[in-house]
BALOBA-1460 file (C-alpha; in Angstrom, 3 decimals):
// residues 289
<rec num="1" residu="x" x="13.302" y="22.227" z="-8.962"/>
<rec num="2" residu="x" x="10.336" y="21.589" z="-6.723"/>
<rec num="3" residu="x" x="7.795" y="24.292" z="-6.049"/>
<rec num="4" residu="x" x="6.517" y="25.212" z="-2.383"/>
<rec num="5" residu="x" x="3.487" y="23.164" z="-1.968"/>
<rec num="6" residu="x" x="0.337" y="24.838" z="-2.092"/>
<rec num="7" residu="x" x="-1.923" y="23.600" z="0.653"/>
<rec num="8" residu="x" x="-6.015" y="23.774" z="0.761"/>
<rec num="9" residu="x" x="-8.135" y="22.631" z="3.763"/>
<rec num="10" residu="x" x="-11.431" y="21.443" z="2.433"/>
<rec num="11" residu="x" x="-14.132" y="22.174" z="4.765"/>
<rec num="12" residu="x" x="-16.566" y="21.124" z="2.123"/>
<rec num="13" residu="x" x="-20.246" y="20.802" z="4.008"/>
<rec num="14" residu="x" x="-17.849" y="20.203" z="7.511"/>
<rec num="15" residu="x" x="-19.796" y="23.294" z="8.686"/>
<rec num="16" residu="x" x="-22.921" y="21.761" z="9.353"/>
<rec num="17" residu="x" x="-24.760" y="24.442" z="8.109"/>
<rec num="18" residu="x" x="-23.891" y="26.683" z="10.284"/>
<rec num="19" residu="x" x="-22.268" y="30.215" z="9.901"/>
<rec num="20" residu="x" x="-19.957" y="30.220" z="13.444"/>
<rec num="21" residu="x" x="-18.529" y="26.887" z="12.425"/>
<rec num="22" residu="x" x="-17.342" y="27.692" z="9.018"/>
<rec num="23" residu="x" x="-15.801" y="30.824" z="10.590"/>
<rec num="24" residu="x" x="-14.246" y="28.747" z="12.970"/>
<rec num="25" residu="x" x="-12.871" y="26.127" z="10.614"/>
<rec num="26" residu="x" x="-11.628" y="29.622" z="8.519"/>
<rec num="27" residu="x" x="-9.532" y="30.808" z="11.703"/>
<rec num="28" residu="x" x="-8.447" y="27.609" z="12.110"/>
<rec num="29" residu="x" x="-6.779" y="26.789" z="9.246"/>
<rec num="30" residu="x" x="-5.275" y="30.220" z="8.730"/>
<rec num="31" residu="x" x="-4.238" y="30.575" z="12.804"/>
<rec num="32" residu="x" x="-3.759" y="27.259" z="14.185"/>
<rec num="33" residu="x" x="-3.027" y="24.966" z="10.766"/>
<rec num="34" residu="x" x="-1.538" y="27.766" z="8.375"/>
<rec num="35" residu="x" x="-2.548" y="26.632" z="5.407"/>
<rec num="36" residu="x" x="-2.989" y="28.835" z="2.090"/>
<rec num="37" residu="x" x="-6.738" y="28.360" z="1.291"/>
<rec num="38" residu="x" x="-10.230" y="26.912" z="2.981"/>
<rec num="39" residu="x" x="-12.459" y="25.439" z="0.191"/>
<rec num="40" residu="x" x="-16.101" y="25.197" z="0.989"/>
<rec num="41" residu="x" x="-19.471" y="23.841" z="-1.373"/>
<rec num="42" residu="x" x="-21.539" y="25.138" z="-3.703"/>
<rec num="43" residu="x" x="-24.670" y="23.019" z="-5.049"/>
<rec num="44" residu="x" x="-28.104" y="24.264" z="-6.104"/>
<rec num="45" residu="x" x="-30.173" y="21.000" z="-4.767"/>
<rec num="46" residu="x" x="-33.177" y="21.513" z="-7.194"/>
<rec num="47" residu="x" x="-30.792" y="21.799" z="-10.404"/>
<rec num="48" residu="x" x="-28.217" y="18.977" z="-9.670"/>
<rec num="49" residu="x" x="-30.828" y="16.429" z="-8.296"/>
<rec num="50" residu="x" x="-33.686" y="14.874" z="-9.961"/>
<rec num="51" residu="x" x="-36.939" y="15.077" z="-8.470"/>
<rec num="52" residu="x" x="-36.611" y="11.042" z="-7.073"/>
<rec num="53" residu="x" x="-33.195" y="11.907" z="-5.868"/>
<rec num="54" residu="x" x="-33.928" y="14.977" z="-4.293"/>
<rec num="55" residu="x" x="-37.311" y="13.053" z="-2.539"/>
<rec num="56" residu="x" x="-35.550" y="10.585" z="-1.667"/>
<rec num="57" residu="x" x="-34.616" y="9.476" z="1.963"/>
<rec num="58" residu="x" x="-30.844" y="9.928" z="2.867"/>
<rec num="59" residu="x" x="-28.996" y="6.657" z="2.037"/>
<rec num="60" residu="x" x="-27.379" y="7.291" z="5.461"/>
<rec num="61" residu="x" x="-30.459" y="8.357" z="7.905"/>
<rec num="62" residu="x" x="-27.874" y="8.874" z="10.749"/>
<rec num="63" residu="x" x="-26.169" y="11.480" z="8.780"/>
<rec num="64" residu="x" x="-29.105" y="13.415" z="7.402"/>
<rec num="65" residu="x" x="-30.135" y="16.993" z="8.279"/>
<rec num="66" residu="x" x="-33.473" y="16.688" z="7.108"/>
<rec num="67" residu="x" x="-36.400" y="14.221" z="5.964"/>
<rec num="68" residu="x" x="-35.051" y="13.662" z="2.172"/>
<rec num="69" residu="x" x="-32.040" y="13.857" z="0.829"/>
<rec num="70" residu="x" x="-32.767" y="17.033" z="-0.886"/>
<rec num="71" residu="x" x="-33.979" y="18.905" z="2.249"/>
<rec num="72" residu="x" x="-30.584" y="17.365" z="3.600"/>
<rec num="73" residu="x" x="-28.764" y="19.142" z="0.656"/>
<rec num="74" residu="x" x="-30.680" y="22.090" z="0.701"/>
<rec num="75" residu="x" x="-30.054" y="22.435" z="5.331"/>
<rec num="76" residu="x" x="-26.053" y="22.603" z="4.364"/>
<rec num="77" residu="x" x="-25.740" y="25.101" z="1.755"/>
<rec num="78" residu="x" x="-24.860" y="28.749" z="2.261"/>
<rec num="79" residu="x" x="-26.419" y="31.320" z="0.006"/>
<rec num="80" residu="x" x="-24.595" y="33.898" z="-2.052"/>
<rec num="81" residu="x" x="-24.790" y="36.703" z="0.631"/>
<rec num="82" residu="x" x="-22.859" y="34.182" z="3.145"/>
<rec num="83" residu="x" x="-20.269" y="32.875" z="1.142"/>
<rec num="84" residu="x" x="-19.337" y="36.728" z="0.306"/>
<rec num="85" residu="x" x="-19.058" y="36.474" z="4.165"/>
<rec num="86" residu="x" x="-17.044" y="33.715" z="3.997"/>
<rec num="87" residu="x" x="-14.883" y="35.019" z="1.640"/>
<rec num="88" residu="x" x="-14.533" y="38.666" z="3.986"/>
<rec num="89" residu="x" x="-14.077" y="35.911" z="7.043"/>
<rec num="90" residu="x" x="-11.060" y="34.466" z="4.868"/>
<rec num="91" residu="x" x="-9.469" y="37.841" z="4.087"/>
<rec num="92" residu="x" x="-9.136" y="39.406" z="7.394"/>
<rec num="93" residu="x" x="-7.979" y="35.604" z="8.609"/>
<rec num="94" residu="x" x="-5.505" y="36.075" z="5.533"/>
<rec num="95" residu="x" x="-6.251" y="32.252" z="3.938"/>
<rec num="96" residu="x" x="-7.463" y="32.224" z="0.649"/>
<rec num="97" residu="x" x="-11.058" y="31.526" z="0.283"/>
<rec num="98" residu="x" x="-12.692" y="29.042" z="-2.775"/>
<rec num="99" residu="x" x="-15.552" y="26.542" z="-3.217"/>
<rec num="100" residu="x" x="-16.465" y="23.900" z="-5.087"/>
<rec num="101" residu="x" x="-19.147" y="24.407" z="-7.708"/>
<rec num="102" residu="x" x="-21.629" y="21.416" z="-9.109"/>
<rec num="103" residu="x" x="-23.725" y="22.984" z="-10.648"/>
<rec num="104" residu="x" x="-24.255" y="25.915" z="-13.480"/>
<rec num="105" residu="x" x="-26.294" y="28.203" z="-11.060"/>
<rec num="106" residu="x" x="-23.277" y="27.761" z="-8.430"/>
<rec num="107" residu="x" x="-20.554" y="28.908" z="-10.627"/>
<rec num="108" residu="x" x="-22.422" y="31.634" z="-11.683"/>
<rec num="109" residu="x" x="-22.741" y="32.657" z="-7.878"/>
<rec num="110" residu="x" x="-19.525" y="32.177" z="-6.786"/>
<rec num="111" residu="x" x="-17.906" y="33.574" z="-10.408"/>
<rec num="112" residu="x" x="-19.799" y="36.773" z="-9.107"/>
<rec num="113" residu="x" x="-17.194" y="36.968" z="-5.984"/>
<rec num="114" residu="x" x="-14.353" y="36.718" z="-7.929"/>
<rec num="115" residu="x" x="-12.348" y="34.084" z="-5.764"/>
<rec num="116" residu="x" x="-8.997" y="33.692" z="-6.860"/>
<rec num="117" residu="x" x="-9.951" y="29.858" z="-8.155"/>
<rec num="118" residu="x" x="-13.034" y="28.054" z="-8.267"/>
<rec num="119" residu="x" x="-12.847" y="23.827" z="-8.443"/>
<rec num="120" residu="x" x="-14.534" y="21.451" z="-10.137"/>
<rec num="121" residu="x" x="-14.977" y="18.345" z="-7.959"/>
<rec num="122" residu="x" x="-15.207" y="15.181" z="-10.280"/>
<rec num="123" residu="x" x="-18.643" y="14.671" z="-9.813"/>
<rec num="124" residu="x" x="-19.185" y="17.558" z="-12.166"/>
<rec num="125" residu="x" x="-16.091" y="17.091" z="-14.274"/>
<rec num="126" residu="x" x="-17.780" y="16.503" z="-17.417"/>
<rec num="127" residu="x" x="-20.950" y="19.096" z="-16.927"/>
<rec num="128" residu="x" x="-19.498" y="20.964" z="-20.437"/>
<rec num="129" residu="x" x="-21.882" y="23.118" z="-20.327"/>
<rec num="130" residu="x" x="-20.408" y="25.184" z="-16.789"/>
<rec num="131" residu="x" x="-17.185" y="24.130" z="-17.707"/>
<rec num="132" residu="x" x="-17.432" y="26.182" z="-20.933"/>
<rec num="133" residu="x" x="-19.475" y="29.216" z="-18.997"/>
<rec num="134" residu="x" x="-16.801" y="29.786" z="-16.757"/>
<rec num="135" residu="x" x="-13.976" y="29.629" z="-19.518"/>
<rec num="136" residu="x" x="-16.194" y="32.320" z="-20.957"/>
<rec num="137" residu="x" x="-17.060" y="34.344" z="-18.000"/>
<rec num="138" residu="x" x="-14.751" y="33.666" z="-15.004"/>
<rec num="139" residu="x" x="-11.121" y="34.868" z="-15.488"/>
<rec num="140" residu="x" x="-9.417" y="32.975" z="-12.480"/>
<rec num="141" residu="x" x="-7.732" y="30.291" z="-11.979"/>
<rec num="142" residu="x" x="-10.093" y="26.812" z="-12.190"/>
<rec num="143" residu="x" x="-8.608" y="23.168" z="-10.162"/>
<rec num="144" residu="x" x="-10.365" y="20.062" z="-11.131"/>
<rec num="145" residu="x" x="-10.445" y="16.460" z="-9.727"/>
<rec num="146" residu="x" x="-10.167" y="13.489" z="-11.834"/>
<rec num="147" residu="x" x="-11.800" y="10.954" z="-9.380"/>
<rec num="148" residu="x" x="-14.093" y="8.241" z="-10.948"/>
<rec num="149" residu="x" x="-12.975" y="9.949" z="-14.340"/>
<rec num="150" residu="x" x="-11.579" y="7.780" z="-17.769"/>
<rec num="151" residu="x" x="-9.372" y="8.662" z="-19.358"/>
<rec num="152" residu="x" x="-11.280" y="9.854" z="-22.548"/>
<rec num="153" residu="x" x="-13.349" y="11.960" z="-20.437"/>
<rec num="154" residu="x" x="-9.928" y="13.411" z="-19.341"/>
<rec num="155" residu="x" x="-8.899" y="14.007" z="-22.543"/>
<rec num="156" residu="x" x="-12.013" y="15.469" z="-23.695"/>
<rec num="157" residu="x" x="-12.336" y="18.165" z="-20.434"/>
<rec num="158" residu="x" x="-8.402" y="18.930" z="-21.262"/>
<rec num="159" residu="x" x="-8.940" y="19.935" z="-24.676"/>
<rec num="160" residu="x" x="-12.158" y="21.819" z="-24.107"/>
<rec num="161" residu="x" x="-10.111" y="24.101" z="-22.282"/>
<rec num="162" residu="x" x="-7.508" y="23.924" z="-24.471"/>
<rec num="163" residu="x" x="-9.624" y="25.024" z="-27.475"/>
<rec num="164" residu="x" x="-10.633" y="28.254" z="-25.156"/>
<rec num="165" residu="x" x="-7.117" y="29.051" z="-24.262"/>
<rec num="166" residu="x" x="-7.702" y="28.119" z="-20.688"/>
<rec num="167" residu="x" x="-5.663" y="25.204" z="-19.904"/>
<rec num="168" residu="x" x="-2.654" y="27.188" z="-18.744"/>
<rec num="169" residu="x" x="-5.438" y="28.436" z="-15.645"/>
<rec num="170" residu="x" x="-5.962" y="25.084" z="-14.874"/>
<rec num="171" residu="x" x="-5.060" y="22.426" z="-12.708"/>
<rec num="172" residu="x" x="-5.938" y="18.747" z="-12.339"/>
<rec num="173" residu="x" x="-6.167" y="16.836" z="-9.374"/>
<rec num="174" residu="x" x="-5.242" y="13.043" z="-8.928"/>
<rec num="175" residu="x" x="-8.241" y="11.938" z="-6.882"/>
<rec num="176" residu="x" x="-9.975" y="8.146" z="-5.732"/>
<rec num="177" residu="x" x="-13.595" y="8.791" z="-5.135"/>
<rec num="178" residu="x" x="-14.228" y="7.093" z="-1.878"/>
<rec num="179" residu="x" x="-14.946" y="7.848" z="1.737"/>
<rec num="180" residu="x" x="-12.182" y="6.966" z="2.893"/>
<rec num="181" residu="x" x="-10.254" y="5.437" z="0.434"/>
<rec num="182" residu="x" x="-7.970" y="2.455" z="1.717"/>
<rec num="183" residu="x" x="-4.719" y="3.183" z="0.931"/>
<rec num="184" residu="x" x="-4.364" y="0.349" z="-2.141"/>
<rec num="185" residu="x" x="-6.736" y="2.052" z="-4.099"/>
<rec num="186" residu="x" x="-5.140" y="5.502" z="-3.426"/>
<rec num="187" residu="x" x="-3.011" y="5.072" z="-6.752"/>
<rec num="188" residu="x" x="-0.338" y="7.662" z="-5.856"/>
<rec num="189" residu="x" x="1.318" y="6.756" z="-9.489"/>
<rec num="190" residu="x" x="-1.500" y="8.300" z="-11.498"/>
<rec num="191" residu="x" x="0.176" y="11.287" z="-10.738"/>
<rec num="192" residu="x" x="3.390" y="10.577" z="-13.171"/>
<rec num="193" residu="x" x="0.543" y="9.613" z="-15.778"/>
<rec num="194" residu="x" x="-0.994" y="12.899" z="-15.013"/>
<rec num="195" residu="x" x="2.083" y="14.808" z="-15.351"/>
<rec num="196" residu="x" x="3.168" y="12.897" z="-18.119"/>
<rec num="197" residu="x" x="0.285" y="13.051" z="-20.384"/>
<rec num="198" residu="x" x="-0.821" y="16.761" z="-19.417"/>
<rec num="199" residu="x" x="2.184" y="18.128" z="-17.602"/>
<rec num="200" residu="x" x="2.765" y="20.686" z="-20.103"/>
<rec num="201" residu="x" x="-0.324" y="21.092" z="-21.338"/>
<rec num="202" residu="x" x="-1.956" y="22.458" z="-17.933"/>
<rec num="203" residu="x" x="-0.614" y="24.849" z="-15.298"/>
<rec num="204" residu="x" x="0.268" y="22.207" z="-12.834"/>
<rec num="205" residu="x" x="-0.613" y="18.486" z="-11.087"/>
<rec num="206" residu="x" x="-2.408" y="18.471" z="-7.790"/>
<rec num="207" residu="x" x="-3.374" y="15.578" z="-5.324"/>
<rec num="208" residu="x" x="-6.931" y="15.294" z="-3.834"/>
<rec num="209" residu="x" x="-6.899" y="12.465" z="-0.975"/>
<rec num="210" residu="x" x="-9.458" y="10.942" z="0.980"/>
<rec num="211" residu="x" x="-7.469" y="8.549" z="2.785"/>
<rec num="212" residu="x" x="-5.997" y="8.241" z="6.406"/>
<rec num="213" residu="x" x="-3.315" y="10.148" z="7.908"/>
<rec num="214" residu="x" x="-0.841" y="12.464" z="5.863"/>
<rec num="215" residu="x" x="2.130" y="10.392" z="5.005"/>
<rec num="216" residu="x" x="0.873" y="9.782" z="0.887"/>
<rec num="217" residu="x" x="0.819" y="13.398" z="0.427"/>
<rec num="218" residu="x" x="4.150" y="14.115" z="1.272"/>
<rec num="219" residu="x" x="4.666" y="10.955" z="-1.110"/>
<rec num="220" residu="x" x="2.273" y="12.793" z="-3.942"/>
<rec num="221" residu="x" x="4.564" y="16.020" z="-3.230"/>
<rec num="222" residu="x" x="7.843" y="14.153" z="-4.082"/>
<rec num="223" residu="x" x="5.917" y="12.583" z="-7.306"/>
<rec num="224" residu="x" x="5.292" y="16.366" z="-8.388"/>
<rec num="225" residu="x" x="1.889" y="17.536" z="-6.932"/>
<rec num="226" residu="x" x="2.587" y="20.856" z="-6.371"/>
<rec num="227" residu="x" x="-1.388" y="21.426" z="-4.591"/>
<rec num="228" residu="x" x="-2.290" y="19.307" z="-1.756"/>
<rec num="229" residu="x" x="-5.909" y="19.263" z="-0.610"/>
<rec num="230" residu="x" x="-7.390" y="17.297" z="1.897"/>
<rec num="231" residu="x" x="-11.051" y="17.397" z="4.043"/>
<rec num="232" residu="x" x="-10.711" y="19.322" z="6.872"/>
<rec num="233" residu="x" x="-13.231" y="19.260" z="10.230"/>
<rec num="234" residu="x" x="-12.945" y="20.480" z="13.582"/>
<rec num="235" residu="x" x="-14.315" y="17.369" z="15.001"/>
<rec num="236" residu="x" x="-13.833" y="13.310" z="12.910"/>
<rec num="237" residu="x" x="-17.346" y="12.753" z="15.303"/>
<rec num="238" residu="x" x="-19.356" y="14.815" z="14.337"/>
<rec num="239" residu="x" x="-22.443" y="14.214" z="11.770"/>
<rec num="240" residu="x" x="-22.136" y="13.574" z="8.917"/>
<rec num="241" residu="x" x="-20.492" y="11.905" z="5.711"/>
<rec num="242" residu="x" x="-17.495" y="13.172" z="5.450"/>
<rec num="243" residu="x" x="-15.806" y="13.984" z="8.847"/>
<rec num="244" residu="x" x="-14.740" y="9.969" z="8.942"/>
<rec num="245" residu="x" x="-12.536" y="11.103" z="5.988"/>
<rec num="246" residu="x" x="-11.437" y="14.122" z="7.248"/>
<rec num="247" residu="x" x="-8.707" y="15.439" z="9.228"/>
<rec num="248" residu="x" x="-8.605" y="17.572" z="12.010"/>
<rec num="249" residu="x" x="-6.905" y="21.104" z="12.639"/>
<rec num="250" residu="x" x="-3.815" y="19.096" z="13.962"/>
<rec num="251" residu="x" x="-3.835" y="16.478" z="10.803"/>
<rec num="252" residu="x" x="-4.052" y="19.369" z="8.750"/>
<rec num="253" residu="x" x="-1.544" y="21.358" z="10.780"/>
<rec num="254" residu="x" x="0.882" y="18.349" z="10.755"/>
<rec num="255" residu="x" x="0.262" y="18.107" z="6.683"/>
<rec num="256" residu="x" x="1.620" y="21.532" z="6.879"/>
<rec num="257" residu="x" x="4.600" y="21.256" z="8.673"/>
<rec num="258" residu="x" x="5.166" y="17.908" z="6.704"/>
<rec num="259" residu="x" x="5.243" y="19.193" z="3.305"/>
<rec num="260" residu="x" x="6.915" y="22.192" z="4.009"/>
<rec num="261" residu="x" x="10.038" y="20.401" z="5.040"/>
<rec num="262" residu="x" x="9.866" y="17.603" z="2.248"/>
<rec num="263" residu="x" x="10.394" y="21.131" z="-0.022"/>
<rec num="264" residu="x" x="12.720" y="22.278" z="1.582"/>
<rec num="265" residu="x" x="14.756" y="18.941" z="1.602"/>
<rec num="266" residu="x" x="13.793" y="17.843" z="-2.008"/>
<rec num="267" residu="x" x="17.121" y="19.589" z="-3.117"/>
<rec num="268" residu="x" x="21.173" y="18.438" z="-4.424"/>
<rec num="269" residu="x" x="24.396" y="18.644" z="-2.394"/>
<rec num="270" residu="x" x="25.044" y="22.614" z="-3.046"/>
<rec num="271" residu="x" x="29.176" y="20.873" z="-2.665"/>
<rec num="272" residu="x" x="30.293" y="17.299" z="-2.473"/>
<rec num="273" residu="x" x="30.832" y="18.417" z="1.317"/>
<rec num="274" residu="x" x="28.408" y="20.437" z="3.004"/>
<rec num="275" residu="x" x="29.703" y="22.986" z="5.437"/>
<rec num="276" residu="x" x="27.112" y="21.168" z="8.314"/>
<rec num="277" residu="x" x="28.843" y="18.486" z="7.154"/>
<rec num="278" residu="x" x="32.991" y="19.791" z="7.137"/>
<rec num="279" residu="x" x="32.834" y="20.179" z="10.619"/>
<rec num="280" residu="x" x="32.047" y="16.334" z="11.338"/>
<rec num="281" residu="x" x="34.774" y="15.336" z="8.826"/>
<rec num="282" residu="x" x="37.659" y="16.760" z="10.413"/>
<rec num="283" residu="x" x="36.016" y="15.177" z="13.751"/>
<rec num="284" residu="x" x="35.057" y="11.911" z="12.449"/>
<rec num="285" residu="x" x="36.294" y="11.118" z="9.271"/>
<rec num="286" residu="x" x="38.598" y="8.153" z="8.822"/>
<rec num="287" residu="x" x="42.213" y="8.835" z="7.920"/>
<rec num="288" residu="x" x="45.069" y="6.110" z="7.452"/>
<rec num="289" residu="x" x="47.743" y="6.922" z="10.415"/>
């Protein structure tokens, strides 16, 4: 029996930096798109970067908010104070609110709101050290990507919660690292791996995708993804990385309406005839005269 599919829009950095944009994509998603959560970003600049990396000029110039990559970083992040605004934003809109943490000062911050789950993007996947603080310390659930992740390191971030009696909080995402990712290296059957190596050792499968248009998730749904996230922007033109990869509030409202009716058709015959059906038999039916 297939579950409903749960459905996050990923604004991620989409914002821009700025505060009436993230409300915007907020009511968006929870007006216009409907779907169950918004998940934003998290990063302390100064903690996850080195000091080259963070001096460093953008890789992208035409994409940076600032002169270095860390002052780039550092014009897109939201303090503590706003994401509790974010998170207010997200209840009176009635869409859950999360973020993304990559770093250990992050998921201490966020922790502190109490969201109902915090994720793990796969950059930080095997940062042990706030993967073990928030087994200790944060008591909801945690989702976690497995993009440019092997399979030992899988192994070895499964059983770490496993050993803290967390896994059953936690969910892994199938995920291709890439922005966008072509549809070839999309690898929609790592999800029966997934399921099959750590179906019942987690609470459930999930599919993060960074490629074009919606049709693989419904595909991911039907291999047994029960979460669906996907970038999310107001705008595919506007600055920055990850817009390209993104979908706007009618992708996202399409993805929706998509996987909603993929559950509700992903079911048997309830009788060899169906009573939609009865009424076309007598009608059409063949019979020998």
């Amino acid at each position: 029996m297939y579950k409903k599919p749960f459905i996050i829009a990923e604004a991620g950095c989409n914002h821009m930096g700025r505060m009436d944009i993230a409300k915007a994509l907020i009511n968006t998603a929870a007006y216009y798109c409907k779907a169950d959560a918004i998940k934003f970003q998290k990063r302390c600049p100064r903690e996850l970067l080195t000091p080259e990396q963070y001096n460093a000029p953008h890789p992208n110039p035409a994409n940076s908010y600032g002169d270095t990559y860390g002052a780039h970083r550092e014009f897109l992040e939201f303090d503590a104070e706003q994401h509790a605004q974010l998170m207010k934003w997200c209840e009176e809109a009635g869409i859950i609110y999360s973020t993304s943490v990559w770093d250990l000062t992050s998921a201490k911050e966020i922790a502190a709101l109490r969201p109902k789950f915090i994720k793990i993007p796969s950059a930080s996947n095997t940062h042990f050290e706030m993967l073990q603080w928030l087994c200790d310390n944060y008591d909801g659930e945690i989702q976690l990507s497995f993009g440019m992740t092997t399979h030992e390191e899988e192994e070895s971030i499964v059983q770490l919660f496993e050993k803290n009696n967390r896994a059953r909080d936690l969910i892994l995402y199938n995920c291709t690292s890439g922005y966008p990712v072509p549809f070839s290296d999309v690898c929609l059957l790592e999800i029966t791996r997934m399921k099959e190596s750590y179906g019942d050792r987690v609470k459930a499968i999930g599919f993060s995708g960074h490629h074009l248009g919606t049709a693989v998730d419904v595909a991911a749904y039907t291999l047994g993804a029960e979460y669906i996230e996907r970038h999310y922007t107001l705008d595919r033109t506007w600055k920055g990385t990850d817009h390209a990869a993104s979908l706007e509030p009618d992708g996202i409202r399409r993805l929706v309406l998509d996987l909603n009716a993929a559950y509700e058709s992903l079911t048997y015959k309830s009788g060899e005839i169906l009573p939609i059906e009865k009424v076309q038999r007598d009608k059409l039916k063949y019979r020998k005269h």
